[in-house]
N, C-alpha and C positions, 0 to 999 in steps of 0.2 A: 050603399057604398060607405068605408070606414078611411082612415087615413086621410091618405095625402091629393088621392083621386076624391074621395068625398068632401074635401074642405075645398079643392078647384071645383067639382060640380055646384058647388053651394053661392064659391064666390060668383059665377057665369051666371046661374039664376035670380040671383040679389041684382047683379044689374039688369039682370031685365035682358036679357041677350038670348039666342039661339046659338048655336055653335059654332053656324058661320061666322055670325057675328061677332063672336067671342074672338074667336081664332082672326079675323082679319083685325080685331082693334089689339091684338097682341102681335102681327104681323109674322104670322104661322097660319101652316095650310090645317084644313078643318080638319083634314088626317092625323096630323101628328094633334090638333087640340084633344081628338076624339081620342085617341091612343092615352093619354094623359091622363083623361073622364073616366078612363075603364080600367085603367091602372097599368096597362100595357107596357108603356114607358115614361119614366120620369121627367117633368116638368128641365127642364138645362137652363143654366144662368141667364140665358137673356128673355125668356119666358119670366122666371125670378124678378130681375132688374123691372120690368114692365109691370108686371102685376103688383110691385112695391112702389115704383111710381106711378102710375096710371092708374090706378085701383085702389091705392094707399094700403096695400095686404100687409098686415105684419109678417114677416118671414121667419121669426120662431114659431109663431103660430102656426102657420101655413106649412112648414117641416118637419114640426115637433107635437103638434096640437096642444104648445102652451103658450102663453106670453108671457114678457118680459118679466111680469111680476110669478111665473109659475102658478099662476091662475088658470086653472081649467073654469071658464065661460062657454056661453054658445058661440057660434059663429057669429052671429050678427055681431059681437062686438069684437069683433078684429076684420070686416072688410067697413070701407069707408069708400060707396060708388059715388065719382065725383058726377053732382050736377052739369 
């Protein structure tokens, strides 16, 4: 998976989640998480707002696949799963 679907399946498996799981601590049914995962349909602002708070996703990165600084890194240094 490339994009914006492969940076969400990346972030789900860094915490340690299942899909259900993912999808219910984002407060979305596992359907539309799954649709997401697979590129299906795109992530909507309040998936956004969540995975930026709850997950501490940067959202350039997570949209763009760069950060702030226009650094292309791995993933691991743009999700931050909280304890």
């Amino acid at each position: 998976m490339t994009g914006r679907s492969g940076r969400y399946s990346s972030i789900r498996k860094k915490a340690g989640m299942t899909q259900v799981e993912f999808a219910r601590a984002l407060g979305i049914s596992q359907a539309y998480s799954s649709q997401i995962e697979t590129g299906k349909r795109e992530a909507g602002r309040d998936v956004l707002e969540r995975l930026a708070s709850d997950f501490r996703v940067n959202l350039n990165w997570f949209l763009h696949g760069k950060d702030d600084s226009d650094a292309e890194s791995g993933d691991e240094a743009h999700v931050r799963v909280p304890l």
